[in-house]
Each structure stands twice: as C-alpha cells, then as structure tokens.
NUMARSE-14147 format. One record per residue (C-alpha): x, y, z; residue in three letters; residue number from 1. Coordinates in nm, 4 decimals, always signed. Example, Ala and Ser with C-alpha at 12.3 -4.5 7.8 and 13.67 -1.06 7.14 Angstrom:
+----------+----------+----------+-----+-----+
!     east !    north !       up !   r !   k !
+----------+----------+----------+-----+-----+
!  +1.2300 !  -0.4500 !  +0.7800 ! Ala !   1 !
!  +1.3670 !  -0.1060 !  +0.7140 ! Ser !   2 !
+----------+----------+----------+-----+-----+
# end
This chain:
+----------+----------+----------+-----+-----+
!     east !    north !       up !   r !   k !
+----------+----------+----------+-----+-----+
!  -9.7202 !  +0.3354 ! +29.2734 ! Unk !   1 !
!  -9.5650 !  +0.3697 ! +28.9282 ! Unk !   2 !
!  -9.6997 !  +0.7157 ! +28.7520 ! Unk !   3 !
!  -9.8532 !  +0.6463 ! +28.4365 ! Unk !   4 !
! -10.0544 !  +0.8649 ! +28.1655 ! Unk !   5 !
! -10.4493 !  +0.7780 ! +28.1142 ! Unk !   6 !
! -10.6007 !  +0.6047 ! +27.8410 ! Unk !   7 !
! -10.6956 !  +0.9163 ! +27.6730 ! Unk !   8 !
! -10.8005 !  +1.1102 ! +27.2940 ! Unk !   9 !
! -10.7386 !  +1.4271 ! +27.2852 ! Unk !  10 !
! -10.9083 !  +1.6518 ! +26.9780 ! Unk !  11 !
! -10.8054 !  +1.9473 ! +26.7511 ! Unk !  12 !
! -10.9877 !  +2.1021 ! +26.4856 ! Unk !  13 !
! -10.8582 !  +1.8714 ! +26.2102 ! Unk !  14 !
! -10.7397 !  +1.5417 ! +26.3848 ! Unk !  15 !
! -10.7953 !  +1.2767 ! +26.6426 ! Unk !  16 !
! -10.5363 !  +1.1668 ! +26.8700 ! Unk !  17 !
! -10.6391 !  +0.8272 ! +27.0391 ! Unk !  18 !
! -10.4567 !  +0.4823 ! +27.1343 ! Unk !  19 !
! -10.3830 !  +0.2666 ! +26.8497 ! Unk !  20 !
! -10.6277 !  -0.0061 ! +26.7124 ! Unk !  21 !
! -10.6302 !  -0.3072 ! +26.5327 ! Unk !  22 !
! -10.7841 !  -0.1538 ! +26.2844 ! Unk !  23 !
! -10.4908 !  +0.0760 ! +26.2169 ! Unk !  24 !
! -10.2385 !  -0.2340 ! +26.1345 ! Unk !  25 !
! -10.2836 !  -0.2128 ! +25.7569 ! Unk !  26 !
! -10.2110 !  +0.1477 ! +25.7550 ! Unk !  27 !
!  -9.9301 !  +0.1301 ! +26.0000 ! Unk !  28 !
!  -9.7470 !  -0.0943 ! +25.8286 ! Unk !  29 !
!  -9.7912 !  +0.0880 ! +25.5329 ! Unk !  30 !
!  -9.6286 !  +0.4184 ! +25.6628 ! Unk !  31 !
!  -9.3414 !  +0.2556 ! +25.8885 ! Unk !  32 !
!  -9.1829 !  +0.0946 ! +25.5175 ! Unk !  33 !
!  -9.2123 !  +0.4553 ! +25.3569 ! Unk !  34 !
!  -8.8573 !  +0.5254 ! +25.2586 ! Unk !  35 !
!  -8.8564 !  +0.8779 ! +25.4491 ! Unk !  36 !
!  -8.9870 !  +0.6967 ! +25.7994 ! Unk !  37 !
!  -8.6722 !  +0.4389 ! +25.6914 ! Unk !  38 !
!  -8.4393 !  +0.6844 ! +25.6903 ! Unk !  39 !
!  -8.5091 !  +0.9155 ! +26.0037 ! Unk !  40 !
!  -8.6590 !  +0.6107 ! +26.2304 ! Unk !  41 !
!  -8.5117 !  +0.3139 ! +26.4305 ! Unk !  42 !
!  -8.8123 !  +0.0855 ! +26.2826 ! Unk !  43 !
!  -8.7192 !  -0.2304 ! +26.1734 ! Unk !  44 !
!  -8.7505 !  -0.3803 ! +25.7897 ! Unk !  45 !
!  -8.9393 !  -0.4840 ! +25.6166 ! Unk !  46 !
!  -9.2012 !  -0.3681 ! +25.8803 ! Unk !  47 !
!  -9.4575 !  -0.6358 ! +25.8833 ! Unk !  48 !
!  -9.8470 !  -0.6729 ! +25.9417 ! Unk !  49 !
!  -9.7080 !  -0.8617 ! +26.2161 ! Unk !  50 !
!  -9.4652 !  -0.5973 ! +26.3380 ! Unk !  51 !
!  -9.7367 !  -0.3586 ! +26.3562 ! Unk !  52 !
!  -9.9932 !  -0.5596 ! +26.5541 ! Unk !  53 !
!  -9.7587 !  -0.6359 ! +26.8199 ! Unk !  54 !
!  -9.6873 !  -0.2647 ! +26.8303 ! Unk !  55 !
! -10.0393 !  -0.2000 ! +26.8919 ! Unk !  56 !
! -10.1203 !  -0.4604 ! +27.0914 ! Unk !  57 !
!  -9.8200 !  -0.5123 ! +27.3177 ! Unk !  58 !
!  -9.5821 !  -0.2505 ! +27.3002 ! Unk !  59 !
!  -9.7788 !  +0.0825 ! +27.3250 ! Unk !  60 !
!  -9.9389 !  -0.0473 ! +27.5892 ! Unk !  61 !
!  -9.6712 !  -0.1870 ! +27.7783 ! Unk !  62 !
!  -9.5276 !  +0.1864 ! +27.7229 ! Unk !  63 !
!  -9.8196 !  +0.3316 ! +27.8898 ! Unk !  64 !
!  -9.8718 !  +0.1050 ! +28.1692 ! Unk !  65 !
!  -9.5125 !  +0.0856 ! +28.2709 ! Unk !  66 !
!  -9.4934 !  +0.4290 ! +28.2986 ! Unk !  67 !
!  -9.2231 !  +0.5319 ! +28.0056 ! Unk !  68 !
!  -9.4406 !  +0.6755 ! +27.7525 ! Unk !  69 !
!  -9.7451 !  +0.7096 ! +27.5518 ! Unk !  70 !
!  -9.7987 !  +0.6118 ! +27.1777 ! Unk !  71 !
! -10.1282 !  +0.7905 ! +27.0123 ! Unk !  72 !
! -10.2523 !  +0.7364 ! +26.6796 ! Unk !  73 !
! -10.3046 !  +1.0764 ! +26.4419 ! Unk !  74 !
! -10.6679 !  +1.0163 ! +26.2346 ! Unk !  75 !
! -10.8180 !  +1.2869 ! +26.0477 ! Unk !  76 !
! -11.1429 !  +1.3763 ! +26.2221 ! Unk !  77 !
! -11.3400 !  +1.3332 ! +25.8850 ! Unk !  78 !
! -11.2093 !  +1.0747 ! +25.7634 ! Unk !  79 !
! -11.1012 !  +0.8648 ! +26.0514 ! Unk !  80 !
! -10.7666 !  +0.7934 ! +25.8071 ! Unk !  81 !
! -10.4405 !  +0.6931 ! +25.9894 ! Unk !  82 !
! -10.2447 !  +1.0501 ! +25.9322 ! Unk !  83 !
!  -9.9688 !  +0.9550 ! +26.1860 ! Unk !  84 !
!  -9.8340 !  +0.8892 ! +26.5321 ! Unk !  85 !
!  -9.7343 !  +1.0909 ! +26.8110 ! Unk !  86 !
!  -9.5232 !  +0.9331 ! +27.0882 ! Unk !  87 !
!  -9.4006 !  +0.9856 ! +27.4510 ! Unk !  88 !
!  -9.0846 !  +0.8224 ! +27.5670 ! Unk !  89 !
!  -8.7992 !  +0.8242 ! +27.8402 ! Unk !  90 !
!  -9.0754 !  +0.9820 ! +28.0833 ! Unk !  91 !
!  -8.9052 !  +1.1137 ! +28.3648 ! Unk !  92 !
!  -9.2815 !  +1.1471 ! +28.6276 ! Unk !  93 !
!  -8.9709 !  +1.3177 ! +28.9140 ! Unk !  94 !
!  -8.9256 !  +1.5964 ! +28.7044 ! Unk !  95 !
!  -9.1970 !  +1.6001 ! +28.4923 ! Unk !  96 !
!  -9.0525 !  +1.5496 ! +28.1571 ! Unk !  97 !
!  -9.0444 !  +1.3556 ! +27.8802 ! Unk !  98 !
!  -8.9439 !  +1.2719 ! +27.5060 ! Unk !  99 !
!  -9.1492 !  +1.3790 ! +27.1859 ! Unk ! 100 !
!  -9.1576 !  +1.2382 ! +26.8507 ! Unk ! 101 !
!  -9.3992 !  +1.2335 ! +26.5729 ! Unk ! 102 !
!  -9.4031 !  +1.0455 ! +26.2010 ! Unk ! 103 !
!  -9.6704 !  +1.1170 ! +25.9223 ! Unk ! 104 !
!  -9.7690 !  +0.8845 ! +25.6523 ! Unk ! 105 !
!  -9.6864 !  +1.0237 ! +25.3150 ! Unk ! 106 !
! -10.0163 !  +1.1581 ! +25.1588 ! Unk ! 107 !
! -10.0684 !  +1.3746 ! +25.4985 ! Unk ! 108 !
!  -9.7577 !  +1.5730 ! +25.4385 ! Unk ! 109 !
!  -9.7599 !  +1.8983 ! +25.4239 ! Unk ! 110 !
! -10.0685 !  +1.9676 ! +25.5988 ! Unk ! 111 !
!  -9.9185 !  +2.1078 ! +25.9356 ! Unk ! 112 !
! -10.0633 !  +1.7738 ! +26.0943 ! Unk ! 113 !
!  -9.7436 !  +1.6770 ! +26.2918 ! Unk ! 114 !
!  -9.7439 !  +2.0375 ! +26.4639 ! Unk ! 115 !
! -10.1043 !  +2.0115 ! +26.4813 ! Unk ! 116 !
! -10.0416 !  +1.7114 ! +26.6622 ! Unk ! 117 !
!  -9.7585 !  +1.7860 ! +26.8427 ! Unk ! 118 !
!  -9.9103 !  +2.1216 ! +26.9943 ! Unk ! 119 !
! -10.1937 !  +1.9701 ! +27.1387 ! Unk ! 120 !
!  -9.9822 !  +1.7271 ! +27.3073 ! Unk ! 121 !
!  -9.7638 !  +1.9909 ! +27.4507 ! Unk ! 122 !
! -10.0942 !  +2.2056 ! +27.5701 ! Unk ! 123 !
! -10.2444 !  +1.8842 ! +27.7440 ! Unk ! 124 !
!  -9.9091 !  +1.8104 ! +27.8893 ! Unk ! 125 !
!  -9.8168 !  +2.1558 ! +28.0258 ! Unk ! 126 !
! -10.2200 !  +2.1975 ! +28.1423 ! Unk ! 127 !
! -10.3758 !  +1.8452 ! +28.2094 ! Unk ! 128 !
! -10.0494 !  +1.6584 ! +28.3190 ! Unk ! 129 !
!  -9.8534 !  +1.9467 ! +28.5087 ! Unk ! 130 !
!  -9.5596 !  +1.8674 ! +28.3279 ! Unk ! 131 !
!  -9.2852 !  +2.0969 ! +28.2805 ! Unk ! 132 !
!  -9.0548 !  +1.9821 ! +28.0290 ! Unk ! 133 !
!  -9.1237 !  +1.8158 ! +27.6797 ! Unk ! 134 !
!  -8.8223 !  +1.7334 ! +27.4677 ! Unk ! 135 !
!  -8.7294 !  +1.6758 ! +27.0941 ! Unk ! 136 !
!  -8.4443 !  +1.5008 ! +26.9154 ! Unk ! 137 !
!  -8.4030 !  +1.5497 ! +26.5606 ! Unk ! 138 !
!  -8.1395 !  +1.4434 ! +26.3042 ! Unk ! 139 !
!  -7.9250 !  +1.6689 ! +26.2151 ! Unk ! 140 !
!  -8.0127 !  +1.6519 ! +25.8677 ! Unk ! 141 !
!  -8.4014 !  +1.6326 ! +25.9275 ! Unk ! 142 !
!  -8.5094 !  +1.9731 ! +25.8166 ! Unk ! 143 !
!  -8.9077 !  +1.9273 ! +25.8449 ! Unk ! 144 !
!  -8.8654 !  +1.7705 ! +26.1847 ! Unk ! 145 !
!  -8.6631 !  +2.0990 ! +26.2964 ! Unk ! 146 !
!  -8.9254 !  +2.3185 ! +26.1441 ! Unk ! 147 !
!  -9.2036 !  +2.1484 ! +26.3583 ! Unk ! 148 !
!  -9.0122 !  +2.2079 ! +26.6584 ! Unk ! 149 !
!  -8.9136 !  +2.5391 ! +26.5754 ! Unk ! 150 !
!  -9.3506 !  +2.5651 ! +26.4739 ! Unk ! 151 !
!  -9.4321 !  +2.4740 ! +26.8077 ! Unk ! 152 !
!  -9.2768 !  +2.7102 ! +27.0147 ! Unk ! 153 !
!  -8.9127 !  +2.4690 ! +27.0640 ! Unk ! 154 !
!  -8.6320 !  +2.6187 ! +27.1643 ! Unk ! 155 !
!  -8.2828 !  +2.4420 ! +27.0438 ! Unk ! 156 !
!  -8.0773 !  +2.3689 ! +27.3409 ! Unk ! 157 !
!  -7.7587 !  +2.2179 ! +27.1572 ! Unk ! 158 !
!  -7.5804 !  +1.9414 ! +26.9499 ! Unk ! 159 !
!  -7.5511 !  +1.5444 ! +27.0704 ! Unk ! 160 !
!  -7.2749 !  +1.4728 ! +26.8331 ! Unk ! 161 !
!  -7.2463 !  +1.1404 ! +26.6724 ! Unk ! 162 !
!  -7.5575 !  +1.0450 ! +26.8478 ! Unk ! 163 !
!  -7.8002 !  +0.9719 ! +26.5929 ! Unk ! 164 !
!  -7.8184 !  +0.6691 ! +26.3462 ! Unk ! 165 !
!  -8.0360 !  +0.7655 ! +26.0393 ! Unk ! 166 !
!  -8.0251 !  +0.5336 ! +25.7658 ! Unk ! 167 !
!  -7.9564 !  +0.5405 ! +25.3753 ! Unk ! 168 !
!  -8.0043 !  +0.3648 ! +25.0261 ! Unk ! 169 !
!  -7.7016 !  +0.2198 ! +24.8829 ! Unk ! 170 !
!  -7.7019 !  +0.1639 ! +24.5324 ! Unk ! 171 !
!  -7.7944 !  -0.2024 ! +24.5393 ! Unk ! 172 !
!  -8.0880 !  -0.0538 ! +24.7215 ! Unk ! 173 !
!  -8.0074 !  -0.2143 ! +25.0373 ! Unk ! 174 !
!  -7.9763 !  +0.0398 ! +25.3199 ! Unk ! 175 !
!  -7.7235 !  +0.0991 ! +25.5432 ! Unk ! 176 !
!  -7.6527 !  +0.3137 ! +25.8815 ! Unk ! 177 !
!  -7.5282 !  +0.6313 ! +25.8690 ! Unk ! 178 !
!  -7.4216 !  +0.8059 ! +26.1918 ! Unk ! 179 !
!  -7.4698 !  +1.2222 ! +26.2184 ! Unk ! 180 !
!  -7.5786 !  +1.4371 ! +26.5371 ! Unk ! 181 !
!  -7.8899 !  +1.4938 ! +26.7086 ! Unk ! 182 !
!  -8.0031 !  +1.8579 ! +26.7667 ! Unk ! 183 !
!  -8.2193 !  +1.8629 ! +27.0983 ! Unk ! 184 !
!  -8.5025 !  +2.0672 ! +27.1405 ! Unk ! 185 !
!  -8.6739 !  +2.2041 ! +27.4931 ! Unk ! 186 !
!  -9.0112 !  +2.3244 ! +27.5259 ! Unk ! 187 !
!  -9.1341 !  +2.4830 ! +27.8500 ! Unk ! 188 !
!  -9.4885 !  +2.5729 ! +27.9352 ! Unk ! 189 !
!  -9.4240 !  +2.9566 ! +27.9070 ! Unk ! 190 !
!  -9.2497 !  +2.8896 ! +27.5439 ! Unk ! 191 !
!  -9.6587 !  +2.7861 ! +27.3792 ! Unk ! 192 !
!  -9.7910 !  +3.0812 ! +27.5256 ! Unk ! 193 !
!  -9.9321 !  +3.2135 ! +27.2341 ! Unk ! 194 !
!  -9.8144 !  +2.9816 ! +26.9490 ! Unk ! 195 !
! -10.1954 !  +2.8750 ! +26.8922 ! Unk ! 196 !
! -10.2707 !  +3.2016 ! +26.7989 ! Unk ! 197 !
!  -9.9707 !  +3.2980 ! +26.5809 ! Unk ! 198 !
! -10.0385 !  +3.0332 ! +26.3851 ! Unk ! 199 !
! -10.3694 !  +3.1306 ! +26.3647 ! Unk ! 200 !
! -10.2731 !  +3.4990 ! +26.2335 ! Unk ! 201 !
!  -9.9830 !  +3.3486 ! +25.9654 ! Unk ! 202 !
! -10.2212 !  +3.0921 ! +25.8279 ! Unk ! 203 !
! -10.2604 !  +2.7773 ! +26.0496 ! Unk ! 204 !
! -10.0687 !  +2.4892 ! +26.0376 ! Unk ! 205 !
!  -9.9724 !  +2.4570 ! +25.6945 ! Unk ! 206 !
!  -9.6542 !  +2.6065 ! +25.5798 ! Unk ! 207 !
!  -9.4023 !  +2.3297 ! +25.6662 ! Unk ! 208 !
!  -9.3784 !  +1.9936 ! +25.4830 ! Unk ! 209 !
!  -9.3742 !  +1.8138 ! +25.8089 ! Unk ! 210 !
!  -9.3067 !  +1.4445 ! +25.9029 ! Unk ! 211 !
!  -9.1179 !  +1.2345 ! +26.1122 ! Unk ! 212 !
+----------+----------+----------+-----+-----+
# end
C-alpha cells in the first residue's frame, strides 16, 4: 500500500495551511507571474487561470495521492487571503524524508509568513508524521529563501553546483535561463527544538523579507 499524507489543515497563530481550492485560482495565478516567483521557480509563463486550476485540481492532488508530496495553500486566518504555498516533494516514506519549498505572494512579504509556514510544517512532520528528515534547496543567489531556512532551525549541508536553473530579464524583457548552484539545507527533529520560542523572545516571525 503506497504511503501517502492525509487531507489535512494545519493552524498557527496568523495563517491557515489547507489544500488548495478553486477559489484560490485567481490569486494563484496572480502570484505564480510575479517577477520574483519567475525568477527563483520552475513555473511556466505566462501562468494562466488555466494553469492554475489544473494545479489545484489535478496536480496537487495527484501529488498527494501518489504518495510524492503535499501542496498546501498559506491564507491569513483573518482574512482568508491567499498569502502563499507550502509544498512537499520527492517524499522518500523508507526513510522518512522529504523536500520543502515555500513561495509568498508579494503584498505578504516580509511578514515572517513563509517561516511561519514552514515551521509548522516541520513540527507536524517531525511530531504527527514521524518523519525524520525535511530538506531545502535554495538558489544560490536566493538570500530570503536562505534566511528562512537558516529561521527555522536549517542546517546547510553543502553546494549542488550547477544544479539550479533560476531565470532572468533580458533587456527585450523576455527572460531567459540562467544556471547557478543550489545550497541544500537539512533539518532534523532535534534541530526545532526550541526555535518556536526563540523566535518568540527576538520578536516573532518578522525580521526576514521572506518568499519563495
């Protein structure tokens, strides 16, 4: 029987973490063709309505119920506004490990939401789900995605060189693929043992400009 993760939300004090809905297409689509999620993202352009209902109607749930991953949408618990998403990939269910990554729409950054987000992932993995590895890849160039890691309690494990395509603006304004090096991150159940409450005592979740 293939391992997979349950249809699940998961709460913080600021956000919502839920599968994504139909009604999130407008806003999805909206935050994949942000120039920053262009750059640091494999997403295709122009990202469509289209594109974006197939995502939440086919492919995060294929990723689920295959087994490889989990895709959760990021809402503001006021608001209900689409802040981001928070994925699971390349789940290994032998070893218990598996791949994080996280984008943000544009008005939500800077608000700490991605580590927000990202740390109550890790905390249901590590407690709910048993697992005992999560794992980050960031560009090497990606500063805010680095600091999120580092945020969380991620410890950097070394360089994939040449591994990473990010993209960038020519000056036509077409964009084109640049190659650089991913910097991979490892983070261990011991290594959030206490990040909740550091953050707590420097301020929350706030000090980083974080997205994708």
């Amino acid at each position: 029987m293939t391992n997979t993760f349950p249809d699940i939300s998961l709460s913080t004090e600021r956000l919502v973490l839920r599968p994504l809905e139909d009604d999130d297409v407008p806003a999805l689509t909206e935050m994949m063709n942000d120039e920053q999620v262009v750059a640091w993202t494999a997403v295709p352009q122009p990202f469509t309505e289209d594109s974006a209902r197939s995502w939440v109607n086919r492919y995060a749930p294929g990723e689920r119920t295959s087994g490889r991953g989990l895709d959760l949408a990021v809402t503001e618990f006021l608001t209900q506004r689409l802040v981001g998403i928070v994925q699971l990939g390349k789940t290994n269910w032998h070893v218990r490990s598996t791949e994080l990554s996280y984008i943000v729409a544009p008005w939500a950054r800077g608000e700490g939401y991605a580590s927000e987000a990202a740390l109550a992932t890790a905390q249901w993995l590590f407690g709910d789900q048993k697992f005992e590895r999560l794992e980050l890849r960031t560009a090497a160039d990606n500063t805010a995605s680095q600091q999120v890691a580092q945020k969380i309690g991620c410890i950097s494990e070394g360089v994939l060189r040449n591994a990473c395509i990010a993209r960038t603006r020519t000056e036509d304004g077409s964009w084109v693929a640049l190659r650089t090096d991913f910097i991979v991150w490892g983070l261990l159940p011991e290594d959030i043992e206490g990040i909740a409450e550091q953050l707590a005592d420097t301020g929350g979740f706030t000090s980083y400009s974080d997205w994708n």
